[in-house]
C-alpha positions in Angstrom: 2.3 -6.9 29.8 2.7 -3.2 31.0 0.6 -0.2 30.3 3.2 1.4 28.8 4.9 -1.4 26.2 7.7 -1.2 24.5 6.6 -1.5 20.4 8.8 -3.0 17.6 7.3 -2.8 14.3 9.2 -4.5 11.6 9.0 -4.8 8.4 10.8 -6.6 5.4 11.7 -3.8 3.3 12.9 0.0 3.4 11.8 0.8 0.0 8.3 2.6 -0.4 5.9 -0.6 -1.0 2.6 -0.3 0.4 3.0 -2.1 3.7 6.2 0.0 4.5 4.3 3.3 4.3 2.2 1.8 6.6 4.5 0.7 9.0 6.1 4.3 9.0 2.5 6.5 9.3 1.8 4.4 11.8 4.9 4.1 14.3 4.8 8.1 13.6 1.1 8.6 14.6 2.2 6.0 17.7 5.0 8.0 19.2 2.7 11.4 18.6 0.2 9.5 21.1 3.2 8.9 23.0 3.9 5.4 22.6 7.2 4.1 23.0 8.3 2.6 19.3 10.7 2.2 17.2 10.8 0.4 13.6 12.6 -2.5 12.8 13.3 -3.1 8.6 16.2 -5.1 6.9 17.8 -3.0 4.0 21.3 -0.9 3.9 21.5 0.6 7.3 24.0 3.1 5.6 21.6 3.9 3.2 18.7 3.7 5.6 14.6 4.3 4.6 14.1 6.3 1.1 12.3 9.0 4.1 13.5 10.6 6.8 11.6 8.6 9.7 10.7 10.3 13.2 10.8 7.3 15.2 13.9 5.7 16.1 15.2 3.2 13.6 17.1 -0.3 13.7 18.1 -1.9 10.5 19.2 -5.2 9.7 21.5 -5.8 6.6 19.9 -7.6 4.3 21.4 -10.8 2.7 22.5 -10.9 -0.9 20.2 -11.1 -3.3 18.5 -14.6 -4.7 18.2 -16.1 -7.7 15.0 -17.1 -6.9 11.8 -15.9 -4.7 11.9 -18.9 -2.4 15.6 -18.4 -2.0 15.3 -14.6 -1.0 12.3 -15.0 1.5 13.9 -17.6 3.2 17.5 -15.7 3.2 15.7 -12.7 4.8 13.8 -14.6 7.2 17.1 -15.8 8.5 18.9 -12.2 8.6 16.0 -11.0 10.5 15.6 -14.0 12.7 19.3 -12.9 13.9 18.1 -8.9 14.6 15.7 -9.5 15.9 17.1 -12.1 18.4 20.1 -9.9 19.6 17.6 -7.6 20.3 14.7 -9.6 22.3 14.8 -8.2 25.4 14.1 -4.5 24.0 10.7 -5.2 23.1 7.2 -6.1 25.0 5.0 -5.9 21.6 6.6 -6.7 18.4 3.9 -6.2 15.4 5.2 -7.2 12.5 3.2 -6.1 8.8 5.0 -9.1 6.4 5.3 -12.4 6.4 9.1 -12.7 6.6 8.9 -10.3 9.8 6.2 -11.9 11.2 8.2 -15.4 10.5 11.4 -14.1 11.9 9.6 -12.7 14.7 7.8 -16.2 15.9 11.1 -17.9 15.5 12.2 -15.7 18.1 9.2 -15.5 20.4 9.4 -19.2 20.4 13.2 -19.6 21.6 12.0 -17.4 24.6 12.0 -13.9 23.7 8.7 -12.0 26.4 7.3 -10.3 23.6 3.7 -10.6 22.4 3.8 -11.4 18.6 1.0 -9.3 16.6 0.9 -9.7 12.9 -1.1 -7.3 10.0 -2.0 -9.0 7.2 -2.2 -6.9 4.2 -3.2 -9.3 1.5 -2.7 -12.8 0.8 0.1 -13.7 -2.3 -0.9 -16.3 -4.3 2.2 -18.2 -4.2 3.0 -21.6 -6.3 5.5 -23.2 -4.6 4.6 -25.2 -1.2 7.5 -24.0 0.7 6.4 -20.6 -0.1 2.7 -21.4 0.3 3.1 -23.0 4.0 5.6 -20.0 5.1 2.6 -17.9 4.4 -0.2 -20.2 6.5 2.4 -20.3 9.4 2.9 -16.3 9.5 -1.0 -16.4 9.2 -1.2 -18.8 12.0 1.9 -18.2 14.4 1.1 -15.0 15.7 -0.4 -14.4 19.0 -2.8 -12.1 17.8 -3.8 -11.0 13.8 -5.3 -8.0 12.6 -6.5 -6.9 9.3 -7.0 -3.5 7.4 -10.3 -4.3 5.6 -13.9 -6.6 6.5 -13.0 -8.7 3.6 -9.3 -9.9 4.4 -11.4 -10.3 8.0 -13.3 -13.0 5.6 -10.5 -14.4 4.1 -8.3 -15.6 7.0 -11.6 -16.9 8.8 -12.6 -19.4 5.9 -8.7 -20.2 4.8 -7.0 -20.4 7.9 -9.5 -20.3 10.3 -8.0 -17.3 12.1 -10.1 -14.6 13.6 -9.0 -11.1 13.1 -9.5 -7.5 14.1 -10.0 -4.9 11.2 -7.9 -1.5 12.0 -8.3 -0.1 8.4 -5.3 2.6 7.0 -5.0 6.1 7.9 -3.8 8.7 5.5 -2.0 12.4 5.7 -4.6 14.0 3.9 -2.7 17.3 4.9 0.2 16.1 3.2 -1.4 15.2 -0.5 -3.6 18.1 0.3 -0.9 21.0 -0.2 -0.9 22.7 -3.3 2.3 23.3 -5.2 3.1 26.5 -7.3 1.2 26.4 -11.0 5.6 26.6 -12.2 6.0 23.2 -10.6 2.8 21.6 -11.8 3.9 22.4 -15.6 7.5 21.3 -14.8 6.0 18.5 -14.0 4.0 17.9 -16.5 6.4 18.7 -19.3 8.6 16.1 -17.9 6.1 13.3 -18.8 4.6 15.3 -22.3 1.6 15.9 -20.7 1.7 19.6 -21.5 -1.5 20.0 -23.6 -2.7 16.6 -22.9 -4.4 15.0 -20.0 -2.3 13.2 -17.7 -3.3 10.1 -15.7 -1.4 9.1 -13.0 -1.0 5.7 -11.3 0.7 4.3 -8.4 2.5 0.6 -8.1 4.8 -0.3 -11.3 3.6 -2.5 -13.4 2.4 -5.8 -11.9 0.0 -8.2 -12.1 -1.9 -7.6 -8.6 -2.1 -4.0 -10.3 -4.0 -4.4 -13.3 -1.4 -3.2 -16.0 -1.9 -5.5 -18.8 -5.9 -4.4 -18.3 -4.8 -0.6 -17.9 -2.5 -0.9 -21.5 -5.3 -2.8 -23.1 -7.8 0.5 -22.0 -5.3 3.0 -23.2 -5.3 1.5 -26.4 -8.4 1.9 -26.9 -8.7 5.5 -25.6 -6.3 6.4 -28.0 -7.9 4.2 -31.3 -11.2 6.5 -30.0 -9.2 9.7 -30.6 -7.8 10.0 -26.8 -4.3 12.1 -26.5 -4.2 11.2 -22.4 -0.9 10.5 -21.2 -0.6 7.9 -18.3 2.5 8.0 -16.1 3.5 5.0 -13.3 4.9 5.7 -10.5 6.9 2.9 -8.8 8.3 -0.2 -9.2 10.7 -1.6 -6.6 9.4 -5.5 -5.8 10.7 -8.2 -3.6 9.1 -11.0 -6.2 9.8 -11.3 -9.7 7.7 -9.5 -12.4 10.6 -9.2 -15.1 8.4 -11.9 -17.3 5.0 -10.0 -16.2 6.9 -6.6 -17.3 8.3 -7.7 -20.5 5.0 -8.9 -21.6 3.3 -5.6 -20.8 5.8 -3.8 -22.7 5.7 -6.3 -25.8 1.9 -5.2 -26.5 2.8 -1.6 -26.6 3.0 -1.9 -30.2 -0.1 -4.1 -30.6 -2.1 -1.6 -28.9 -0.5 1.8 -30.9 0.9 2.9 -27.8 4.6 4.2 -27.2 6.6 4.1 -23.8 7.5 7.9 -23.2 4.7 9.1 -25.3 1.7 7.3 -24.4 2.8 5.4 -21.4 5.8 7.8 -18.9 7.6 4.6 -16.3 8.6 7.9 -13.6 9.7 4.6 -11.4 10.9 5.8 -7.6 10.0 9.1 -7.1 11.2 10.9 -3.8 9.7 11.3 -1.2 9.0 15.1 -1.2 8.1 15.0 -4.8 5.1 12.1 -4.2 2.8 14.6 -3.8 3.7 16.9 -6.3 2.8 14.0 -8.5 -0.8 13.7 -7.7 -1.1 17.6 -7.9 0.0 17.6 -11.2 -2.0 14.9 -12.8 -5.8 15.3 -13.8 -7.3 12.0 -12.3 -5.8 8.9 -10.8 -6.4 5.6 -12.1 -6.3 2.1 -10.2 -7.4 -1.2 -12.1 -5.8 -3.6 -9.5 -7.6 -7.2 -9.1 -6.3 -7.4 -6.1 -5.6 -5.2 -2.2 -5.4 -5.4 1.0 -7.0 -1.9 1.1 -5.8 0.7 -1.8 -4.2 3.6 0.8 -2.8 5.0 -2.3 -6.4 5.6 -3.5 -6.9 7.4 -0.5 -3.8 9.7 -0.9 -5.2 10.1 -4.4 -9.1 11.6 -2.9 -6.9 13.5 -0.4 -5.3 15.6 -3.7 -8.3 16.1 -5.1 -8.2 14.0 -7.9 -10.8 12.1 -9.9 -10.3 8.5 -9.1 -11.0 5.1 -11.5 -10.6 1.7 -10.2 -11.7 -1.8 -10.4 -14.5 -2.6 -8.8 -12.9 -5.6 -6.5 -14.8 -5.9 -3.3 -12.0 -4.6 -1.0 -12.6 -1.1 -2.5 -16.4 -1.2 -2.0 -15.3 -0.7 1.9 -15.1 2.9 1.2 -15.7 4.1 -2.4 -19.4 4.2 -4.0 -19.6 3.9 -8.0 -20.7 7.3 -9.4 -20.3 8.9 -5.6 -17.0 9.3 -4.7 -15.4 6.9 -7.8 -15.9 5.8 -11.1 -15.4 2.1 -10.7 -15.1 -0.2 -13.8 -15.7 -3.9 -13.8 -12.3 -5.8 -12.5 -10.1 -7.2 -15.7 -12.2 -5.8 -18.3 -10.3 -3.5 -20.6 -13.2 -2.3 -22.1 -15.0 -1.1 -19.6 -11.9 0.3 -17.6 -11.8 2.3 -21.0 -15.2 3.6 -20.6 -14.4 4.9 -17.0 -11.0 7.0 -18.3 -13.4 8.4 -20.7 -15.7 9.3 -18.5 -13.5 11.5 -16.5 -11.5 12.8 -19.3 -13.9 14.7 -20.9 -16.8 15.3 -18.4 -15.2 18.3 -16.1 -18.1 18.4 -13.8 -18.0 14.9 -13.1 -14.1 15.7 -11.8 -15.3 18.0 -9.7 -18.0 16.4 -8.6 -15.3 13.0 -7.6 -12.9 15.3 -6.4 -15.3 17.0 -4.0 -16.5 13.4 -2.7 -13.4 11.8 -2.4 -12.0 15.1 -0.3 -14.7 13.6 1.8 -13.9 10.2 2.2 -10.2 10.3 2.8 -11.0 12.9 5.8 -12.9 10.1 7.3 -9.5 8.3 7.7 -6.5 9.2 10.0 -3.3 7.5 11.3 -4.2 9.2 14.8 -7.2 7.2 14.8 -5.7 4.5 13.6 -3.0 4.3 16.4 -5.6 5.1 19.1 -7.4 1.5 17.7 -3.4 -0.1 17.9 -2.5 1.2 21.4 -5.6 0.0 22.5 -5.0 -3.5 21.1 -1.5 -3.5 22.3 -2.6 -2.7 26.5 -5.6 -4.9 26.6 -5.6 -8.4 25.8 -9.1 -8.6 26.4 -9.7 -6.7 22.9 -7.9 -8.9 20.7 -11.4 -10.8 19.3 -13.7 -7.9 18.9 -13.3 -4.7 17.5 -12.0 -1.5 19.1 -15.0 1.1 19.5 -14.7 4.3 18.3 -15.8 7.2 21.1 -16.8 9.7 18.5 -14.7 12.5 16.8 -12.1 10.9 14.3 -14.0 7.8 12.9 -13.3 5.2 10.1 -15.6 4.7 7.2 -19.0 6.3 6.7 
């Protein structure tokens, strides 16, 4: 490999899911280190990504939609397996954040493409059918080299698949969710979801399972039979699998729960870009009740705003949030005591200070330069690929 490689990083999507923000931040922080990348994603290349993206960009049209989830993994797989072979020869390192990348990608490497195959694994789906559940164990397994974003997914592949991994956590633009908009825009805002004279929570992810949202309906409920007036708005929604059933269920125990979609419960879906930020400015705290992640950046932008955060208490988020010290952090899947935590923040102002403060703190301990210095180093050395990349001092991860 040369000292100097050529980097594709691909991805299965150009909609703003998790793993594509990371892909972006990170190709960005890559080229400002001066890495030579560019991003490969299937979507509309008219359309292109839902940012404007300062790396160069290669898009593969993606395949008509399926009727089913096996159907449209295995459709994309196959799109991308024929981008990515016209363009094999472009590319010494091809690091691929999905599984149907990551699948594509080995197909290719395997026909004789020079490229070193390097896979992230986010999280782990929990898929049901074997077809879907073995595509998943051979992007696990298939790529040259794995790495991770947190100790426990480090864990996970080690006693499932028997892989060893290297952890390179997120970065986030703390800068970014940092800036302050006018005190105009934040009632705008705010008006837009009824939040006016009532305090707003604000939460990232649609409405999923892996996100908690039956637990977080169940808590509101109860905030509001104790006497709460809180608003809670979502922000996103775009998926590759199938939550309509999921969804539809969350929305049927509105009623049971004396809640009201557009009163109680404000579905902002896509946001854009530019106004993602303006978002978390706007709310009062950030709540995050997911059962499962392969991290929580969004957490992270959250601290990096300033606001109050409440999650779950799974163990990927003990990684870098403390209960009481930079988090409130309720017990995973338990409406009740989710409940508790939105309380706690909702009517104890020096407790929201105190988080905000805190979690300032944290997310400065995380940067996408950092994090690409830790890639670039895996990507020239492939004597670093089984033990983790040092840190020299200055910009560090974690405490």
């Amino acid at each position: 490999m040369t000292s100097d490689p050529r980097i594709a990083l691909t991805t299965y999507s150009v909609k703003p899911r998790g793993g594509v923000v990371h892909t972006l931040e990170l190709a960005e922080a890559l080229q400002a280190a001066g890495a030579r990348v560019e991003v490969v994603a299937m979507g509309d290349p008219a359309a292109g990504f839902f940012r404007e993206v300062d790396v160069p960009v290669r898009i593969v049209e993606a395949p008509e939609w399926g009727d089913t989830l096996e159907e449209r993994v295995f459709r994309w797989i196959e799109a991308m397996t024929a981008g990515l072979s016209e363009w094999r020869a472009d590319f010494d390192v091809v690091h691929s954040q999905d599984c149907i990348s990551a699948r594509a990608a080995a197909r290719v490497r395997d026909a004789g493409a020079g490229f070193e195959l390097i896979r992230t694994v986010h999280h782990v789906d929990d898929f049901t059918t074997q077809a879907l559940i073995d595509c998943q164990r051979n992007a696990i397994t298939e790529p040259d080299r794995v790495l991770v974003v947190s100790e426990l997914w480090k864990r996970e592949l080690a006693a499932d698949y028997g892989v060893d991994s290297v952890v390179v956590p997120n970065g986030v633009r703390a800068d970014r969710f940092a800036r302050p908009i006018s005190q105009r825009r934040r009632a705008e805002l705010r008006a837009r979801v009824g939040a006016e004279d009532r305090f707003l929570f604000l939460t990232v992810g649609g409405i999923e399972p892996r996100k908690g949202s039956a637990f977080l309906v169940d808590a509101m409920g109860r905030r509001k039979a104790a006497g709460s007036h809180a608003v809670t708005a979502v922000i996103g929604g775009h998926s590759f699998q199938d939550y309509r059933e999921y969804r539809e269920g969350v929305f049927a125990s509105l009623d049971a729960h004396g809640l009201a979609v557009d009163d109680d419960l404000v579905l902002l879906g896509t946001v854009p870009d530019g106004e993602m930020h303006e978002w978390f400015q706007a709310a009062d705290a950030f709540v995050f009740p997911s059962i499962k992640e392969g991290w929580g950046l969004v957490v992270l932008e959250a601290m990096s705003a300033g606001l109050p955060v409440v999650t779950s208490d799974i163990e990927v988020f003990h990684e870098f949030l403390t209960a009481d010290a930079n988090a409130v952090m309720t017990s995973a899947g338990d409406p009740a005591d989710l409940a508790r935590g939105m309380e706690r923040v909702e009517v104890d102002a020096a407790l929201r200070t105190r988080l905000a403060e805190a979690g300032r703190g944290t997310a400065a301990r995380y940067s996408w330069a950092e994090s690409a210095r830790r890639h670039l180093a895996i990507y020239a050395d492939r004597g670093l690929a089984s033990a983790p990349i040092p840190s020299p001092g200055g910009e560090r991860f974690g405490s």
